[in-house]
N, C-alpha and C positions, 0 to 999 in steps of 0.2 A: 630417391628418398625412401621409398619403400624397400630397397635391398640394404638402405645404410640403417633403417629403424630394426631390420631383418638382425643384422649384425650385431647393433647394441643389445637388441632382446632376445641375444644367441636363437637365435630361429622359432622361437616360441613367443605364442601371444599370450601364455597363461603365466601370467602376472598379477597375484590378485590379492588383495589385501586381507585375506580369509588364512593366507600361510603367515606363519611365524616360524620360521627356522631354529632348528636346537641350536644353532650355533649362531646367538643372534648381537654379538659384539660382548668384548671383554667386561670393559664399564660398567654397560647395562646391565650382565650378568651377575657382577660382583657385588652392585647396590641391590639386587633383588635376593641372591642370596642369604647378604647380610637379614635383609627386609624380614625375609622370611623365615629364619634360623631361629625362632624361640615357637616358631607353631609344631604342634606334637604330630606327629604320624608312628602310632606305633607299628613293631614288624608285624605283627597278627595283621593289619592289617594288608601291608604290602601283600601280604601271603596270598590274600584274598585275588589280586591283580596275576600274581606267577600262576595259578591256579587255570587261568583261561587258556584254555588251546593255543599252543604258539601258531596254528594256520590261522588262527580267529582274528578277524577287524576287530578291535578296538577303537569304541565311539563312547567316550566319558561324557556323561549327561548332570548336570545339576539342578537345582528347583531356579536359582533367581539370575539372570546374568550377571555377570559382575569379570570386569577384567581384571579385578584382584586376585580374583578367585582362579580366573584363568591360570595370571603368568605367576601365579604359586605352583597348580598343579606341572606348568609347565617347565619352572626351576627345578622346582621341587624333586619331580619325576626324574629327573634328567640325572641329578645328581648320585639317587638309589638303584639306577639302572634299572630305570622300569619306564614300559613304552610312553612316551611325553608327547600329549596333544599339538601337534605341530598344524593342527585344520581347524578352525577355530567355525563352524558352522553357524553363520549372521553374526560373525564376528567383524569385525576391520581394527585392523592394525597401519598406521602406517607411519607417524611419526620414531616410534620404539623400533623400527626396521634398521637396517645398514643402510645408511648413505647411498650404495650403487644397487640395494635393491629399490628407495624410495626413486630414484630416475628412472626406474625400469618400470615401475608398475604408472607411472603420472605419463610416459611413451604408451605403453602398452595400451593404457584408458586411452588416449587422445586416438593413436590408432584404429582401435577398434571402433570410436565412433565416427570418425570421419568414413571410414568405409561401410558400418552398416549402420548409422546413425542412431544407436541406441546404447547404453551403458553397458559394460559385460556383467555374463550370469554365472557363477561360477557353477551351476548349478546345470543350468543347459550345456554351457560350454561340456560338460563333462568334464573338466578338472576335476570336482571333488571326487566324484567313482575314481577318476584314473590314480590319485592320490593316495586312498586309501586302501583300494587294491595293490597298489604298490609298496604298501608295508609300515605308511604312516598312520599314525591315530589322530582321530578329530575330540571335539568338544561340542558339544551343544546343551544349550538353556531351553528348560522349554515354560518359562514365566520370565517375558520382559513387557516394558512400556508400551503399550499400543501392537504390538506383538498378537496377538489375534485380530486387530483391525485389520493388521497388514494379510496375514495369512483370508481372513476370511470375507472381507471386501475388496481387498487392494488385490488379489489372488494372489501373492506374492508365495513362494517355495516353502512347502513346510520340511524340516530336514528331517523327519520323520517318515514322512513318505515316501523323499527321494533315498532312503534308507531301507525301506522297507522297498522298495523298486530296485536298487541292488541286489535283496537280498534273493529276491523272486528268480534274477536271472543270476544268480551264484550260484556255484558247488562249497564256495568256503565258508562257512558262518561270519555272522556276524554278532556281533557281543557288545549290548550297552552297559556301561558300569554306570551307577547312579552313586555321584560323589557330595560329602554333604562335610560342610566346615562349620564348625560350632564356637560362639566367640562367649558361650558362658552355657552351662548345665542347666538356668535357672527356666523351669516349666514357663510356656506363654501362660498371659493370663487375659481372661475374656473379655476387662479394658484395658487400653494401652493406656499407660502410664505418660507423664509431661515430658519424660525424657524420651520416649516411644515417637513422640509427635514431633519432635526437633532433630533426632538423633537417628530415627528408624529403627524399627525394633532391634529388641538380638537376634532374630530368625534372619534377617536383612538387615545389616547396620546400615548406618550410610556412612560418609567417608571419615566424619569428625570419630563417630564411635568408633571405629574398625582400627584409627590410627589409634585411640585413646588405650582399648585393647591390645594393641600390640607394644605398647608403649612402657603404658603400666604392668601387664599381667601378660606377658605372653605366655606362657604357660598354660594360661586357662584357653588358649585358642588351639582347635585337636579339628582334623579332620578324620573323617571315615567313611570305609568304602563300602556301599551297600552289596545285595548277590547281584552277578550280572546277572544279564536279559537276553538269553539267546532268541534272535531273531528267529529263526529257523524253526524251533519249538514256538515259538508265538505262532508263526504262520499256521504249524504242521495241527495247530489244538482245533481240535473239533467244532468251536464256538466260532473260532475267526474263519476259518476255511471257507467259508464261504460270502462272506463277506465284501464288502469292495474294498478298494485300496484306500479311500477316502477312511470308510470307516475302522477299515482298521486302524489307521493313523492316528482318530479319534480314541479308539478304546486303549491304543499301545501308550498315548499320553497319559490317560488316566491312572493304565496300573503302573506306568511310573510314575505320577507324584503319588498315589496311593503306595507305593513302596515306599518314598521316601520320606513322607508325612510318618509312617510306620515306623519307620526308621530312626528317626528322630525324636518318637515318643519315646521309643524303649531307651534313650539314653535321658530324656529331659522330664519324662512323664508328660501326661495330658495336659490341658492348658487345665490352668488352676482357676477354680470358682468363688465367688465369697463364699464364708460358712453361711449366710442367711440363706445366701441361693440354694448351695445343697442340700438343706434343711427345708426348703421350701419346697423342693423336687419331692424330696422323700416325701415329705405327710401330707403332700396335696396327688401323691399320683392316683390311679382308682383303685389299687387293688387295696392300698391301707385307708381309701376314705372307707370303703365299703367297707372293710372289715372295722373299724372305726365305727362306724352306723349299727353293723350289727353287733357288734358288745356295747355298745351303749344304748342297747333296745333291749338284749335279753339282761342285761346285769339291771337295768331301770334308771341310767346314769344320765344326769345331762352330758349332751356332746358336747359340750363346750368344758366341761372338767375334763371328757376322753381326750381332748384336742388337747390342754393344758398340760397331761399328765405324759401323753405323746412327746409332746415338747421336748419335757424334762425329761425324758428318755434318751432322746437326740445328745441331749446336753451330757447327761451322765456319759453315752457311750463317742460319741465322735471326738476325732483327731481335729487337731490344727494346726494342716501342713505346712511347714514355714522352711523354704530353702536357705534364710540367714540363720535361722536357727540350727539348720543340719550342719551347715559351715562352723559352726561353733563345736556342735558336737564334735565331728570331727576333729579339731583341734585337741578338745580334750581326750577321747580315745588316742588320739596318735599317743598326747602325753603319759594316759594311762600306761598304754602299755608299750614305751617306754620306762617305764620307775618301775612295772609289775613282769616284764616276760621278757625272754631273749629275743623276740619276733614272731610273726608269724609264716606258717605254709600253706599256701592255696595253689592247687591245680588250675589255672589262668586260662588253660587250652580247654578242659571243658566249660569253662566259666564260659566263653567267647561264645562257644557251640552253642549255652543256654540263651546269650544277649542275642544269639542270631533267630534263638526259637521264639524271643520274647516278642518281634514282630506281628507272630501270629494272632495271638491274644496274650492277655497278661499273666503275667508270672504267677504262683503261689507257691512260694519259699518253705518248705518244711523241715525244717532242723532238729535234730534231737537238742535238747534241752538237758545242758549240765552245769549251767551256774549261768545269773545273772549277768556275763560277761556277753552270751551270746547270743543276745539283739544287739548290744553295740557295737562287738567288732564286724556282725555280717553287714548291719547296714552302712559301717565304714570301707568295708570290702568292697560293697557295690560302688558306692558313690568314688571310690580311687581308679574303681574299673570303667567309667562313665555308664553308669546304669543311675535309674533312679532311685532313690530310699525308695522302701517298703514301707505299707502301713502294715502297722506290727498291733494283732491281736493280745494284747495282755491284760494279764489280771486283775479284776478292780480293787485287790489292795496295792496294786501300786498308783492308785491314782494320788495317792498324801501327796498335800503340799508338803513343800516348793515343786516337788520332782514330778508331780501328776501336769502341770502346767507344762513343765517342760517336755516331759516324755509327749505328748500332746502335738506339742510344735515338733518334735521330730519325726511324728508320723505313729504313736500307737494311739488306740482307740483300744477302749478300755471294757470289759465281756464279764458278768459276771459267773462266779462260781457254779452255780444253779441258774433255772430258768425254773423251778417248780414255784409252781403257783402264780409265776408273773407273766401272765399272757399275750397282755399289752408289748411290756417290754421283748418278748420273746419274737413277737411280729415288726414290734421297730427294730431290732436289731438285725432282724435276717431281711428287711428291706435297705437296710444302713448298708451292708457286707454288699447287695444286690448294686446298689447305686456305685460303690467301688468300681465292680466288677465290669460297670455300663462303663464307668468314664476310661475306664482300662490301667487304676492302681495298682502296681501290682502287693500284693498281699503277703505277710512271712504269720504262721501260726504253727505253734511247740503241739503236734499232733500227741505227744504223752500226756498233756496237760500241762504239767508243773515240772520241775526239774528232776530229776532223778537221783533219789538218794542213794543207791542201791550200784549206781556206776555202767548196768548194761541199759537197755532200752528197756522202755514201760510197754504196756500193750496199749494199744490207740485207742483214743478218745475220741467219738465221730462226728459229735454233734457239730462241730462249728465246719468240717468235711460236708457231713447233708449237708447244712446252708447253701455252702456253695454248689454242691449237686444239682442243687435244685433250684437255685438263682440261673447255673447253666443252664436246667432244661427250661426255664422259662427265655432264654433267648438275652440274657444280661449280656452275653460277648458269643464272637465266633469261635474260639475257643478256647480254653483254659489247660496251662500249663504248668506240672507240679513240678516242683523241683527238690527232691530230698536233698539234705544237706547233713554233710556230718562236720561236730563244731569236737575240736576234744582238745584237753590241756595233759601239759605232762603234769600237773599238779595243780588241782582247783581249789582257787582261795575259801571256798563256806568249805571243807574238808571239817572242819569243826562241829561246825552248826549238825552237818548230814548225819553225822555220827551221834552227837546227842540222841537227834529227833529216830534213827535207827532203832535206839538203846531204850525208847519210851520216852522222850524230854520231849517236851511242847515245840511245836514251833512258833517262832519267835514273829509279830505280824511288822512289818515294811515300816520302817519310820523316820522322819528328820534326824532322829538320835542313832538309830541304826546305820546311817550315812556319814554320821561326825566320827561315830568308832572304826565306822571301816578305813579310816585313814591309815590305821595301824598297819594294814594288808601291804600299805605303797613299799616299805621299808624289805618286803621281803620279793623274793623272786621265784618264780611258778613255773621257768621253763619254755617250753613252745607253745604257740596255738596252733590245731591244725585244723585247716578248714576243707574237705572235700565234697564240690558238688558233683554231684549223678545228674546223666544225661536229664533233661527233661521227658516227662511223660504229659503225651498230647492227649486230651479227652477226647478230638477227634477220631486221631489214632487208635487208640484203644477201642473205642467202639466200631472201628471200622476192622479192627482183628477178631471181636467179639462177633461179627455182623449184626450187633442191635444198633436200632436208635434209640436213646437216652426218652426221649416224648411219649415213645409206644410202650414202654417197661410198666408192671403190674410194678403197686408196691412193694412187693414182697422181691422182686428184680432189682428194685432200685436200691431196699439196704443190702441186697447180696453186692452188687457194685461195690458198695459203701465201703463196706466191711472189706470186702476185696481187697480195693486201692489203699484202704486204710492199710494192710498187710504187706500191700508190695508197695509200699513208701516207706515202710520200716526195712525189709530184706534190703531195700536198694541203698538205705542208709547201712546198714551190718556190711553192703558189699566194697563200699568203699570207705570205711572207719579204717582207719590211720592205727595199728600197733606202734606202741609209744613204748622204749625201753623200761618205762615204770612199771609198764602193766605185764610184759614178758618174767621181768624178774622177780613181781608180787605172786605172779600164778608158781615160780618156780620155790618159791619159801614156801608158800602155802602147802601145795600138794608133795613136800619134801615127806618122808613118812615120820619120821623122828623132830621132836624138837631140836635138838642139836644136832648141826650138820656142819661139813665143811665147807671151805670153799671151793676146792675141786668137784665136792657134790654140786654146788649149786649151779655152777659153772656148767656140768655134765648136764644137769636138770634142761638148763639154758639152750643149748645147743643141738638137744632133741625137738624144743620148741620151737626155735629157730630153723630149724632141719623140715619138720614140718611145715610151718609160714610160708618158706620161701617154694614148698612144693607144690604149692595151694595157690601161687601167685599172687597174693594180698598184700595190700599196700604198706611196706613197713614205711617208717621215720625216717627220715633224710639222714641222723645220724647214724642209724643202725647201718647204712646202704655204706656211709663213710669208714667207721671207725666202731664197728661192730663191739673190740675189746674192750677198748677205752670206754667206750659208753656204758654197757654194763659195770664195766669197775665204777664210775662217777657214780652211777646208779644207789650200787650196793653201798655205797661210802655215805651218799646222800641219805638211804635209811638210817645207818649207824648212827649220822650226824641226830637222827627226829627220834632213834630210841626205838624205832621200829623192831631192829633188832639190835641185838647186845654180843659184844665179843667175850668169848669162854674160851679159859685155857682146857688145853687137850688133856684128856684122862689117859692114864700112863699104859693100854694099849695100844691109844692113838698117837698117829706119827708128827715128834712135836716141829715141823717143818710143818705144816697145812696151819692155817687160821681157821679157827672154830666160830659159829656161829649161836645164837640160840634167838627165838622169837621171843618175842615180848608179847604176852598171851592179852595183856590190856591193847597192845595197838595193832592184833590182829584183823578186829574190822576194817581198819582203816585199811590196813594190805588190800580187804575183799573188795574194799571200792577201786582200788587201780586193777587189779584184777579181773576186777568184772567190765573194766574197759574193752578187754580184748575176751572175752569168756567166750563172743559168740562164733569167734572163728575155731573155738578147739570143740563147739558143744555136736557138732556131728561126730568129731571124732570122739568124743567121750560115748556116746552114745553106742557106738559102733564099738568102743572098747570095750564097755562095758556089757554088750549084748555075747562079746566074745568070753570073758571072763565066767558070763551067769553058766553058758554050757559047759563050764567045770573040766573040758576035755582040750587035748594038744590036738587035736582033727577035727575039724567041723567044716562045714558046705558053707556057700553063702548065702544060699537062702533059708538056712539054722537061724539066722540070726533078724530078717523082717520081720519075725512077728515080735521080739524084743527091743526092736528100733521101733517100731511103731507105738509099742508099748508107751516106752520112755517119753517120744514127741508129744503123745495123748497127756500122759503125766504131768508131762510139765510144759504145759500150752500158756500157761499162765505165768510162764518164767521165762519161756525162751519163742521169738515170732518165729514161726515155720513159714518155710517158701512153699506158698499154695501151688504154684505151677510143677513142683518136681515129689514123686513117690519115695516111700522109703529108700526103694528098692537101691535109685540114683545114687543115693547118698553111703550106703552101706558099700556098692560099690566102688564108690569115689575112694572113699577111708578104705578101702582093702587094699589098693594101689598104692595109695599112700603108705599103707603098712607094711605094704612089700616092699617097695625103695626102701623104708627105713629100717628093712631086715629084720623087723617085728616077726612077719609071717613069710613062709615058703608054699611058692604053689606046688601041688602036687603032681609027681611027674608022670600020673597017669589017668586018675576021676580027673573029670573037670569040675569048676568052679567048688574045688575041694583046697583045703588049707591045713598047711599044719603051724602052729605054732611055734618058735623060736625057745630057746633058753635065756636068751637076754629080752627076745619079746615081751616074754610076763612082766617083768617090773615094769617097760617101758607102756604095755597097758594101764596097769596101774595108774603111772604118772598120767594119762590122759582121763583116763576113768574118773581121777580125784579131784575134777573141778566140780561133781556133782556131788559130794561127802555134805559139805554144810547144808545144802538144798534139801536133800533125803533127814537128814538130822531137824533141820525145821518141820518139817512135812509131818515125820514120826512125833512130835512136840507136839502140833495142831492135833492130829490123831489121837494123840493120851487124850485130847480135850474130851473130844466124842466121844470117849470110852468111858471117861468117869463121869459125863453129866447127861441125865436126860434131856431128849428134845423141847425146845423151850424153856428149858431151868434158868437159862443164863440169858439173858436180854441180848437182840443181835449188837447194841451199840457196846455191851460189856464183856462181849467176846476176844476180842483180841486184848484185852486188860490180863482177861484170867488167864489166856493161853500165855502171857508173855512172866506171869508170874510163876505159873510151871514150869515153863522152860529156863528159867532160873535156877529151880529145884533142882531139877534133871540134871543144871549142868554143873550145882555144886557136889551133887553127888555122882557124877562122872557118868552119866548115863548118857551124855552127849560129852562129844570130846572137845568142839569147834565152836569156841564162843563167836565168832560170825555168824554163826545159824541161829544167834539169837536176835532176829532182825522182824518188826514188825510191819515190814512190806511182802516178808517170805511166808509169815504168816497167814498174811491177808489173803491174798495168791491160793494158800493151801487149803486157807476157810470157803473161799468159792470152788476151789476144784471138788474138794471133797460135798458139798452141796449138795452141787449139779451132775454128781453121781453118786445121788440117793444117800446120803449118809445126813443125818440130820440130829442121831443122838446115840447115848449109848441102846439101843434097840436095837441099831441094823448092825446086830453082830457080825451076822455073817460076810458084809461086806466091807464093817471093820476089819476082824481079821484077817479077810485076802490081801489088805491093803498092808496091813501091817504084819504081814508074812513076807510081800516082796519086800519091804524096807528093809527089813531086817537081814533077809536075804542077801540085798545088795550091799549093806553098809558089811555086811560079813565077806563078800567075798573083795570091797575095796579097803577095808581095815584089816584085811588078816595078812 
């Protein structure tokens, strides 16, 4: 009997209903297939899996059991060529087996207990070690039914530690991947709703929801693969080493659901609260009753008004996060922009990198700010990437109904313009941002303020920055991660508006009827979006390159921080802004020297720019990388089309084979706003050209030229963000390189770091030099100010009225050549810089005229 059981169970007793074979019947396969063909797995994911050591064990772990779940991953797998759980750890399988293996394993059992009358262990037996050292992968849950009874009264095998007892006596790793299937984005919320109680939540459906899911909306069902767990590194950590194997089993379960609880926020967000409860958290915690108590003792107020007035603070400023409502939204941005753009561009691969850092703590989204379009499409970005909406800081004139209600449910909460004089509100608000921060929202706020009429970047605004600074060091999250974002269009619908309010026209305030008009916008087309996010930056990180703690910092530490990251969130947006063919060919009109030009000039202009860009490594346009000619020619045809510029026949020197151009001297601001899209990647090189030009000579050093690079950076801090980590010095010699591939300069073939200048170099400085012509021509405007008026004559709020009236004079009588420089943002800029280096009225002669010595200087040596 025993050699014929020998036979049927080919000489093996290990028979165990814990294996499911990849090749487990045709039928079975093809209805699971089918089953499973509408759940998403995307490649970034898979990637995640090809990523682990091919000597690595492979043991996929999930949070709840569920054989669905299993024989998905295990079709699933199979199909994409990626290792498939074939060890199913406190699994059993045995009807869904092959017919000759259910004989062999109901022998095998009977076997085994008649000869040592106890059930088999797959466990003791040593099957599963022999299995999985053999090259298969397993699966384990580690939350099922009674699932710790059995482990911690019944003593029954935790597979965790018989994992972790592998791993003790291996040389090859072992590697848990924590897998997580999501049957809808929608946040838990802290009660379970009637269909919760019938159906099992979405975290855990049960089987009526899971079919209704795949039935109705397969689509919305997406698995993802969290970081693996190298065993090896768990053991080898300082904390565990010494521990027993009990407990580590204990703590190795913890920091996987604590992984995957993680995991699951940063795509579904935190579970959702009522607004009463979050309202009640805030103004009942002690650090706002106490300050609460104490302004309603020194002001003489009843606290029952502070309490009331608290309230209505709450109400003014808080969101009401509504996941049906973002599904709407969404809807309508997809159609928006449909009817208004040709598409959008997102680098998806750092995106991923960011949704993997979001685990840590919560996000904070910082985007430059170029038109009302982008809070909508970043938080339609997220929510298609399976990330959560943001709550989105914005401004309290957008709260007008109808759209204040809505913006609300979609996640923005509403900040006003100032905080002066409102103290109260200024405490509930930075407790409001704090409570975010606890539950782990993640956050999007326009670091410029307001939008940018102007085309490049503002200087940072820090105040809602400290908030959060200092929510962190009070201990709100472990920690906080910012994420610059660059948002830009090949053509922004307010182009209109920007330009008015430029020229002195009011701005127009947010309204129901400003909403009915913009319908006009749908009928036209704008081109691309490009959306580029930068790595994220970890406040842990940073202060652990810093070596401070954030807690121990003097005040005067913590606005340098401030101001700091305020800086390097601007640079790290300039590092990955998208050049958009509009703005290469706006800067090429502009700094043409003549109005009228050709179109071989313009083209030449182009291809210098272009020459440079690609030397510098910055991220052109997908179309540039395509179809470089063609897109420029659409480009240029596209201005002709808006009057930008005007076609002029050629004067009977010129050769009538070239097509002539001439600018349209009214719609040169608008040039400056595409322009000033890409300004920041040519303003080193300007600076650097221009430092070359001031020393008047064909031979100069390079370090002739730092103390005029530095100059310039000082100059115009107020116009252009400097990378605080890197000296002049960097950069001057960055741009000298660059000028020697582009045959500007020759080195010299016997001084070192000696240069001579080119004969084609000089124009070709010029054309870089001449992005700073309209800036300098503002500046020299502001400056007539202080010359002709004494200190105090002119009230500060009637300052920039008079300067922008002057500079109208100036430039009908030609003392300024660049109506773009008549811009009262360039102004404002030039009113602070001049300040805050002593000039206050016509009195400080002396430091008027050095000032308007170099201007003049330079506008001579880039206009002549």
């Amino acid at each position: 009997m025993s050699r014929w059981l020998d036979k049927v169970l080919q000489n093996t007793p290990h028979h165990y209903r814990c294996y499911y074979p990849k090749q487990s019947g045709v039928f079975s396969s093809w209805i699971l297939r089918f089953l499973f063909s509408g759940i998403r797995m995307d490649k970034a994911q898979q990637e995640v899996l090809r990523g682990v050591p091919e000597d690595g064990i492979i043991v996929y772990v999930n949070r709840y059991k569920s054989y669905f779940e299993y024989l998905f991953y295990h079709t699933r797998y199979a199909q994409e060529g990626l290792p498939v759980p074939e060890i199913g750890l406190d699994y059993k399988f045995f009807w869904m087996q092959p017919l000759s293996r259910i004989f062999r394993i109901i022998l095998s059992h009977i076997r085994h207990f008649f000869q040592y009358f106890s059930l088999q262990n797959p466990y003791k037996s040593g099957y599963i070690r022999q299995e999985l050292t053999s090259g298969k992968s397993g699966l384990l849950s580690l939350v099922e039914e009674g699932g710790f009874y059995l482990r911690f009264v019944k003593a029954n095998p935790d597979p965790l530690h018989h994992l972790l007892v592998m791993q003790h006596s291996l040389d090859r790793p072992v590697y848990i991947v924590p897998q997580l299937m999501f049957y809808s984005k929608k946040p838990c919320r802290v009660t379970p709703g009637l269909s919760d109680l019938f159906f099992g939540s979405q975290e855990n459906p049960g089987k009526i929801r899971r079919l209704i899911a795949l039935l109705r909306k397969p689509e919305s069902v997406f698995v993802e693969i969290s970081e693996p767990v190298s065993l090896r590194a768990f053991i080898d950590d300082p904390e565990c080493r010494e521990m027993s194997l009990e407990k580590q089993a204990l703590r190795l379960r913890r920091h996987l659901l604590t992984q995957i609880n993680r995991h699951r926020q940063s795509i579904t967000g935190p579970v959702l609260k009522s607004q009463e409860e979050l309202k009640e958290n805030i103004l009942t915690n002690d650090r706002l009753r106490g300050f609460m108590q104490n302004y309603a003792g020194t002001r003489s107020i009843p606290l029952q008004k502070v309490h009331k007035e608290a309230d209505a603070c709450i109400d003014e400023i808080a969101a009401r996060y509504s996941l049906n409502k973002i599904q709407i939204f969404s809807m309508a941005v997809s159609w928006l922009i449909r009817m208004m753009f040709e598409g959008v561009s997102v680098n998806t691969e750092v995106l991923n990198r960011v949704k993997g850092m979001s685990r840590r703590g919560p996000l904070v989204l910082v985007p430059c700010h170029k038109s009302h379009i982008d809070y909508l499409v970043l938080s339609y970005i997220m929510y298609h990437n399976d990330m959560p909406c943001p709550h989105i800081a914005a401004g309290k004139n957008l709260s007008f109904w109808p759209m204040g209600p809505i913006f609300r449910g979609a996640g923005a909460f509403f900040i006003r313009r100032s905080f002066k004089g409102a103290v109260l509100y200024s405490r509930v608000f930075s407790e409001y941002v704090y409570k975010l921060m606890q539950e782990g929202f993640n956050i999007e706020f326009f670091i410029e303020g307001g939008r940018s009429r102007t085309g490049k970047l503002l200087q940072p605004k820090l105040g809602l920055l400290s908030i959060m600074l200092k929510a962190f060091r009070q201990g709100a999250c472990e920690d906080l991660i910012f994420v610059p974002v660059f948002i830009g269009y090949d053509r922004v619908p307010e182009e209109g508006a920007y330009l008015r309010e430029l020229e002195g026209g009011q701005k127009k305030p947010e309204s129901l009827l400003q909403i009915l008009k913009a319908r006009k916008v749908l009928k036209k087309r704008y081109g691309r979006i490009y959306i580029q996010f930068h790595d994220g930056i970890s406040m842990n990180d940073l202060l652990d390159q810093q070596g401070a703690r954030i807690g121990e910092m003097t005040s005067k530490e913590q606005n340098r921080l401030c101001r700091n990251l305020g800086y390097m969130v601007l640079n790290a947006i300039d590092r990955v802004t998208v050049i958009t063919p509009h703005a290469i060919v706006a800067g090429a009109i502009l700094n043409t020297r003549k109005q009228r030009f050709s179109y071989e000039q313009l083209m030449a202009n182009i291809e210098i720019y272009m020459n440079f860009l690609t030397s510098q490594d910055l991220k052109l346009a997908d179309t540039l990388l395509v179809d470089p000619v063609h897109t420029f020619e659409y480009v240029i045809e596209s201005y002709g089309q808006r009057k930008f510029i005007e076609p002029v026949s050629p004067e009977a020197e010129e050769a009538d084979s070239e097509r002539w151009f001439m600018v349209n001297p009214g719609k040169r601001p608008a040039l400056e706003y595409y322009k000033n899209n890409c300004v920041m990647a040519f303003i080193p090189a300007a600076f650097t050209a221009l430092a070359i030009l001031d020393r008047d000579a064909f031979q100069f050093s390079g370090a002739d030229l730092h103390g005029s690079y530095a100059f310039l950076l000082e100059f115009f801090s107020n116009e252009f963000s400097s990378d605080i980590e890197k000296e002049p010095e960097y950069f001057v010699q960055k741009n000298i390189k660059a000028f020697i591939d582009e045959a500007i300069l020759m080195p010299h073939p016997t001084l070192p770091d000696t240069y001579n200048l080119t004969s084609a170099g000089f124009r070709k400085l010029k054309l870089f030099a001449a992005f700073l012509i309209a800036y300098f021509e503002s500046y020299m405007i502001a400056l007539n100010f202080f010359m002709r008026y004494p200190k105090n004559f002119v009230e500060a709020k009637d300052r920039v009225r008079k300067i922008q009236s002057m500079g109208n004079r100036m430039y009908k009588k030609k003392e300024i050549t660049r109506p773009e420089a008549l811009s009262r943002i360039s102004y404002k800029n030039a009113l602070d810089f001049f300040i805050s280096h002593g000039i206050r009225g016509s009195e400080d002669v002396g430091k008027i005229k050095f000032y308007a010595d170099t201007i003049r200087r330079c506008l001579d040596r880039l206009q002549s």
